[in-house]
Backbone bond lengths (Angstrom), bond angles and torsions (degrees), N, CA, C in turn:
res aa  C-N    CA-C-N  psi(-1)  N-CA   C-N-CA  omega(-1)  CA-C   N-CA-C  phi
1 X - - - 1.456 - - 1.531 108.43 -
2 X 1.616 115.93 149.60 1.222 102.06 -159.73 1.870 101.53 -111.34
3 X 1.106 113.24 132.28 1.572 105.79 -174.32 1.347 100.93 -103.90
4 X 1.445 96.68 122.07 1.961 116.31 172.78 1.281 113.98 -113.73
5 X 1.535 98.98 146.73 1.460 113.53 164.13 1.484 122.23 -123.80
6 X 1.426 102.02 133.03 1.964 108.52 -160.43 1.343 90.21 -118.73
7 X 1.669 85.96 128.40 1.446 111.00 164.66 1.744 113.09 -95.74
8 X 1.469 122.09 118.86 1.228 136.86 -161.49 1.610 115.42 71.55
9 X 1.542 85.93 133.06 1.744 90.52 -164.82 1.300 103.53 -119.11
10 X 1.409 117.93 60.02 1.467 122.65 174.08 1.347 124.98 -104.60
11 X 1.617 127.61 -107.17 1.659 92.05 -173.32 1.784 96.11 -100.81
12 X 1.230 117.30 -12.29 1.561 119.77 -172.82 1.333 97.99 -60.85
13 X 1.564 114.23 -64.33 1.703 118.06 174.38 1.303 118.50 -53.90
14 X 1.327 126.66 -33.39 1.411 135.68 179.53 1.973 109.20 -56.99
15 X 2.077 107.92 -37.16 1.134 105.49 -163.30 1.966 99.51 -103.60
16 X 1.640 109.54 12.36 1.193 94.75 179.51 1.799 104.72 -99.91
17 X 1.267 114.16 -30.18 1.808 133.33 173.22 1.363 83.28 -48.25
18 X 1.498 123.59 -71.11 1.273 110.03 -155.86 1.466 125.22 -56.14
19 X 1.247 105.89 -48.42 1.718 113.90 -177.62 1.730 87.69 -67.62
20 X 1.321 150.96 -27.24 1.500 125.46 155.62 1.501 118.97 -61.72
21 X 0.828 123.72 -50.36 1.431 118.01 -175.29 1.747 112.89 -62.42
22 X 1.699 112.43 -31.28 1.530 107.22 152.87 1.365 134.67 -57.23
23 X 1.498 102.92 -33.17 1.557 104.50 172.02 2.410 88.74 111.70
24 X 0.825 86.24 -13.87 1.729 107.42 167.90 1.790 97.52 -21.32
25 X 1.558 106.93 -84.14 1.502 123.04 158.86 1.516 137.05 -109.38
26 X 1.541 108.32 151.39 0.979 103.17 -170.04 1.175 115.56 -92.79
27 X 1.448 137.94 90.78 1.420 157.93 -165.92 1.519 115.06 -156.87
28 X 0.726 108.56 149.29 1.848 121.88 164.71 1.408 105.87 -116.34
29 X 1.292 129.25 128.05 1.397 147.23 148.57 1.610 121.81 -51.82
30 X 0.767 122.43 108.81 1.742 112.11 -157.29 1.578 112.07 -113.38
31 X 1.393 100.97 -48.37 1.489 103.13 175.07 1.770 99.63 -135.98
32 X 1.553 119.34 154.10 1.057 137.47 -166.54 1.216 108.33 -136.15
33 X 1.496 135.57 162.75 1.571 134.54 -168.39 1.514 86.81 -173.48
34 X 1.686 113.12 146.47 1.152 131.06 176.61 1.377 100.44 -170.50
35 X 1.566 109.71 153.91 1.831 114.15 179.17 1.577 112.02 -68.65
36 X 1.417 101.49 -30.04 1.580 105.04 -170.29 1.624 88.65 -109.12
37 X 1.491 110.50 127.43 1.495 108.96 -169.47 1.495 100.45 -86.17
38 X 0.852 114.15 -12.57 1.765 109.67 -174.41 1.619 109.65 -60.02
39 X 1.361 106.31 -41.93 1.431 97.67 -173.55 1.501 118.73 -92.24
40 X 1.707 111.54 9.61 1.416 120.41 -168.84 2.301 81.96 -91.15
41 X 1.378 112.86 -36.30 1.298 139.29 -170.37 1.572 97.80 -43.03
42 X 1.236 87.35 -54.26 1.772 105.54 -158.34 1.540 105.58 -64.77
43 X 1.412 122.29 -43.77 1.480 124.12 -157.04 1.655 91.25 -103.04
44 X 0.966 119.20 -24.09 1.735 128.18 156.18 1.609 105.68 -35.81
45 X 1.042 111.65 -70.80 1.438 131.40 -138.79 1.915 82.16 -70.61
46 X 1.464 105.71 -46.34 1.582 111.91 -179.85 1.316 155.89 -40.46
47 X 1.425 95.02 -42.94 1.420 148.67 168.35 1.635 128.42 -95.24
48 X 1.626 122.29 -8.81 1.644 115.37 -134.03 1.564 129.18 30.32
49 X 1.232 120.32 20.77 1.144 86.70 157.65 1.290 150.34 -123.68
50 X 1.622 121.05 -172.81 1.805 109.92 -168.99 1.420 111.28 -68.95
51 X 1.556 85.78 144.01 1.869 102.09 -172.32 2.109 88.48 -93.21
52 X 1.346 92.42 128.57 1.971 98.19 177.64 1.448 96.01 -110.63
53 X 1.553 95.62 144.62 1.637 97.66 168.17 1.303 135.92 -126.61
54 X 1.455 100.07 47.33 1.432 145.02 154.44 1.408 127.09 -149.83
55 X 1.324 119.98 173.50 1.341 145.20 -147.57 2.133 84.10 -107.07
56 X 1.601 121.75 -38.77 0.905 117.49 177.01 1.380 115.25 -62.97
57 X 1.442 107.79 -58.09 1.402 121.56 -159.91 1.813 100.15 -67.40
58 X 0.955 122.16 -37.71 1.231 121.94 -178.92 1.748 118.82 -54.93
59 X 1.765 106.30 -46.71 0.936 119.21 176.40 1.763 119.25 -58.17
60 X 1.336 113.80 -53.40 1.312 123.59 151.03 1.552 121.54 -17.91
61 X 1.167 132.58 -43.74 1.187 126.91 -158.75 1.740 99.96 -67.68
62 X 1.760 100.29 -175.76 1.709 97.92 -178.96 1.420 95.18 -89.88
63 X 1.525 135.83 81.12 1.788 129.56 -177.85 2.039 101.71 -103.37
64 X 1.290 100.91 165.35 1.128 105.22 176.32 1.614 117.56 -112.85
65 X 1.349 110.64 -8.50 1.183 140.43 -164.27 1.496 108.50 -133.21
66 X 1.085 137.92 165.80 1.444 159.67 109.60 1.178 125.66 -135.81
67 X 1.244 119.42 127.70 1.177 135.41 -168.63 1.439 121.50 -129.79
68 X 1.593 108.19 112.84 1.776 118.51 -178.40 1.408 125.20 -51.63
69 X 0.882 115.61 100.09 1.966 101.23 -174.64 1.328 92.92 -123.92
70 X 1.714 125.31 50.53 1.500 111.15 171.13 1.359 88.90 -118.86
71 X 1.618 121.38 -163.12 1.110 145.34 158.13 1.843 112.84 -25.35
72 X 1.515 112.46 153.21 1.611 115.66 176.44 1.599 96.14 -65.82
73 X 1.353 114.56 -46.02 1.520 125.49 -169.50 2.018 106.33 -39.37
74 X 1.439 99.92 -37.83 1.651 102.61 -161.13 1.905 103.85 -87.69
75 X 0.992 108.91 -5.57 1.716 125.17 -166.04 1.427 102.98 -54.74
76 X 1.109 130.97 -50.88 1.472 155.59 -165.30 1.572 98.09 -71.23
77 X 1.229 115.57 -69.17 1.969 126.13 -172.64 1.519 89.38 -51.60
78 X 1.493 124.62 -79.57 1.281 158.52 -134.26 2.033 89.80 -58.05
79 X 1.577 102.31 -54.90 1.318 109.80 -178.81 1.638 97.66 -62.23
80 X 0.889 126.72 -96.03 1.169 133.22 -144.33 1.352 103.30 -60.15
81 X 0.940 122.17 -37.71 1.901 119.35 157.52 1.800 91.76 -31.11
82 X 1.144 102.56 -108.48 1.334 114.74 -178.80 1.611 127.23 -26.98
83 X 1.291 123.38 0.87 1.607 114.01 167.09 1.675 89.99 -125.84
84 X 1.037 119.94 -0.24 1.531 102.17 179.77 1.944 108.01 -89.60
85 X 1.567 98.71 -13.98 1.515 114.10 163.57 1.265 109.21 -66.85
């Protein structure tokens, strides 16, 4: 099973939790990160998993995945954050 962590928890992140919690894919969502923590809170609370409050700390974790679901603007940080881990 593949454990991901999504950066921005809007409707992209909103429609990948869901197809997990259907059984859709076989992944667990593990840790989540968003600028406005409330909505990293929300899909947290859904799933168990940890709400990060950074783009670093998130990357850090043991994930097999990360996957951008914010803005085009964040694509660039978000990547290279994440392969320089």
């Amino acid at each position: 099973m593949l454990r991901i962590g999504l950066v921005g928890c809007g409707a992209i992140a909103t429609s990948i939790v869901n197809a997990q919690l259907k059984g859709i894919i076989n992944s667990k969502v593990v840790a989540l990160y968003d600028r406005h923590m409330e909505k990293a809170e929300k899909l947290g609370e859904l799933v168990g998993a940890q709400v990060c409050h950074s783009i670093e700390e998130l990357v850090s974790k043991d994930l097999d995945l990360v996957i951008e679901c914010a803005s085009i603007q964040a694509v660039e940080e978000v990547a290279t954050k994440a392969l320089e881990n």
